[in-house]
N, C-alpha and C positions, 0 to 999 in steps of 0.2 A: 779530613783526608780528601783532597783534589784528587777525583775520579772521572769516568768519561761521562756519569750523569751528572759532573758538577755544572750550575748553572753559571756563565756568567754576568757581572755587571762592570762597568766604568765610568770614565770621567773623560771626555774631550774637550780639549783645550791644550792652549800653548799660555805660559808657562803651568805646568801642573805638579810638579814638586812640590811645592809648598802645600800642596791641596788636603784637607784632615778630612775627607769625605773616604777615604780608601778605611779611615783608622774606626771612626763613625758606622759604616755601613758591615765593616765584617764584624764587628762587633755586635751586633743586631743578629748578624747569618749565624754566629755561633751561641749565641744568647738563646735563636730558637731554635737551633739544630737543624739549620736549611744548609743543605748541602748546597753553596752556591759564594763565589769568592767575586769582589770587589776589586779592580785595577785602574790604575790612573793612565792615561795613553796621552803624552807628548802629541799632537796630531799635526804633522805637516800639510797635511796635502788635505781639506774637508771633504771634498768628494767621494774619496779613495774610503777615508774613513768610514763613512757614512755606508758606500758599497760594502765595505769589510762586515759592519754590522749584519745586515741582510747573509754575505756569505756565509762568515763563521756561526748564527744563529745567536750574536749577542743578546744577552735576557733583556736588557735596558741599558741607558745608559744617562749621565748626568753631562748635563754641556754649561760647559762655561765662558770668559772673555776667553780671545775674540769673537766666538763662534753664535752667538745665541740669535743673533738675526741672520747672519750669514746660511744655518742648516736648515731655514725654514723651507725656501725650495725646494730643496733635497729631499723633504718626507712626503708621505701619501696623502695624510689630515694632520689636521692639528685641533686642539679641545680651542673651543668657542675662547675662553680665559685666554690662552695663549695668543691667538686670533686677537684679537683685541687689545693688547699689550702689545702683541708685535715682538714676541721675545719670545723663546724657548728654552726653559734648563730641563727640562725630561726627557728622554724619548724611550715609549714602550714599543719592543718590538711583538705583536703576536701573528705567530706564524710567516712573517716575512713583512707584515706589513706596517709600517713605522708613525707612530703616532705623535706628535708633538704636544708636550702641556708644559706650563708655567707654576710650579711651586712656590717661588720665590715671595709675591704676594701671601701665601697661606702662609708662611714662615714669618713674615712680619706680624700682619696680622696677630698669629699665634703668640709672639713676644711681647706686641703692646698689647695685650691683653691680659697677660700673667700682671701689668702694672698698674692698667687703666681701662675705662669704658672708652669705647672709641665715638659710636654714637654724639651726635651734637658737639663732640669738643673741636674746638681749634689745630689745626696741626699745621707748621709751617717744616718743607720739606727742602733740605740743601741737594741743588742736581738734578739734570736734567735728560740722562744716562738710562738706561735700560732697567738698574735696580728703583732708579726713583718711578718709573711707570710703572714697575710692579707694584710699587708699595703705595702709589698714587690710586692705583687701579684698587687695592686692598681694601683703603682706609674708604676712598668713595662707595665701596658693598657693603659696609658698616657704617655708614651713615656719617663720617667726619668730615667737616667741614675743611677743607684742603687748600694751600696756598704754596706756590713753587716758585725759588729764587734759583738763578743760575748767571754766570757771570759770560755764556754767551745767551747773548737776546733772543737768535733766532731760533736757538734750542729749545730751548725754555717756553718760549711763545706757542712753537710748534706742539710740545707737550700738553700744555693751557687750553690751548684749540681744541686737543684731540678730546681732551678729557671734563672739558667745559668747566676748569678753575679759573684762579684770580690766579696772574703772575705777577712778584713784586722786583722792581730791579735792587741788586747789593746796596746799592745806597739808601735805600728809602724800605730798611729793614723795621725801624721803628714806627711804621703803620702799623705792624701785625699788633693783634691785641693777645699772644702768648699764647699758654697752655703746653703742645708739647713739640716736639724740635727736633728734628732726624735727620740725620748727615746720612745722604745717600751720593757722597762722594768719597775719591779716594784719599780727601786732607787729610792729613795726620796720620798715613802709612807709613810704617816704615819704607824706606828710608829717613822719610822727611818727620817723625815721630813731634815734633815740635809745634808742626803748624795746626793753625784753629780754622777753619770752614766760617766763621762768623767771627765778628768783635766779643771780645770776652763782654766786655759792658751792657752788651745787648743780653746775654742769657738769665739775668736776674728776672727780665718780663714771664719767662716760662718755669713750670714746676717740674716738667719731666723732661730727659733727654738720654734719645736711642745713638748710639754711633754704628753702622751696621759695619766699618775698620775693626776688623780683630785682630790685626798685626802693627802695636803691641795692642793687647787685649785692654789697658787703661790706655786710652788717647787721652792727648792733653784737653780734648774736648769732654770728656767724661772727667779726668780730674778737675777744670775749673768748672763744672757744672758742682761736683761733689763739696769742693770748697764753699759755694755758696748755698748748701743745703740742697740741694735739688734731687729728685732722684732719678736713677740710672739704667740704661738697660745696656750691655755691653754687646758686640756685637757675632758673637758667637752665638749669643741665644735666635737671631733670625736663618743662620746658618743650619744648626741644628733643627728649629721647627720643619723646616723648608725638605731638609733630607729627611727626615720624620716622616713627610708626606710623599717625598718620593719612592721609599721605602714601601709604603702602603700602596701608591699605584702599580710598584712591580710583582709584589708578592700575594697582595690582597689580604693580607694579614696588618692587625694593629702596631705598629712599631714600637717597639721598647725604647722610648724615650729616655730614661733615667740612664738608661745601659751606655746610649749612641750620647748623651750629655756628657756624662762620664769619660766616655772613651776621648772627644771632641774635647776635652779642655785637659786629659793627660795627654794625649798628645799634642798639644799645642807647648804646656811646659817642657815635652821632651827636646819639641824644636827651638 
């Protein structure tokens, strides 16, 4: 029952329809009996948005493309992770004052590790985009050794700098000496369901491969990895970690992972 002490949360971004965080996170509200409902908001205008926050006393809220560098001015602080990433998907509001953190990273993290030690292995990372610097940011707190291709240079480079890896350019993919392999691009999204982020010829060198595209949930980059034995992390499960953890910075309660899993992958078949 939506009451006048319900609390609320959402998602800012444009496009946000497709977004399985609204299906995720009230499923958690109702799993613990938190009087408090999840909405997805379309955002035209990010300043407005952001003022509305503060207005209406939104509980928190989840940000996504466009907006994850774009609201960083907009807040009071930001947690040191986020800082350093240079990205935002959280913002807790307490009491009026709006704090900026990065999940996304704890969310990978959280994924390759249901598969793998991250510690000393190799990881070579597709992208050079805001989710790869989380995830670049993640694996380098756990100790992996990290290597970033992207097919603009100055991107890419930029990120290598910031982060102090090795950047390799698409062509000269076969230096890497393997291990594990994570498309932190948007190849093989729908619409484009077909297309591969790397040469298939090349993923025989590595044993595990993350695609963090959940639409469709099997990318053809996950089926020819599976073809040749390899195994797989789909990309729902850094989705779900990620909201797992922002769940926890808003309520300060453990998140019922199994529930907001659950809920995240029926609705994904319903869409």
């Amino acid at each position: 029952m939506i009451d006048a002490r319900t609390k609320i949360y959402g998602l800012l971004g444009r496009p946000v329809g497709h977004s399985l965080s609204p299906a995720m996170h009230n499923a958690a509200f109702r799993e613990l009996e938190i009087n408090a409902v999840y909405v997805a908001f379309p955002v035209a205008d990010l300043g407005q948005a952001v003022a509305g926050l503060r207005g209406l006393n939104i509980a928190g809220v989840s940000v996504t493309i466009p907006y994850k560098e774009e609201i960083i001015p907009l807040l009071d602080e930001l947690d040191p992770q986020a800082a350093r990433m240079a990205a935002v998907n959280t913002v807790v509001n307490r009491e009026g004052r709006l704090t900026g953190h990065n999940t996304d990273w704890l969310g990978a993290v959280a994924a390759l590790k249901d598969k793998t030690a991250i510690a000393g292995e190799n990881f070579l990372v597709l992208g050079a985009g805001g989710a790869s610097r989380a995830i670049v940011f993640g694996l380098l707190q756990e100790g992996g050794n990290v290597t970033v291709t992207d097919i603009d240079a100055d991107r890419v480079k930029t990120l290598a700098t910031q982060f102090r890896v090795e950047a390799l350019p698409p062509a000269e993919l076969e230096r890497h000496p393997g291990g594990v392999l994570i498309n932190a691009t948007p190849v093989g999204m729908e619409p484009c369901a077909g297309a591969l982020p790397i040469e298939a010829d090349l993923l025989g060198r590595f044993r595990l491969v993350m695609d963090i595209v959940y639409r469709p949930l099997e990318t053809r980059l996950l089926k020819e990895a599976r073809a040749r034995g390899l195994a797989t992390i789909d990309g729902l499960q850094m989705l779900i970690h990620q909201g797992a953890a922002q769940f926890e910075l808003w309520t300060g309660q453990p998140a019922p992972i199994e529930v907001m899993s659950r809920a995240a992958y029926e609705a994904l078949s319903r869409k």
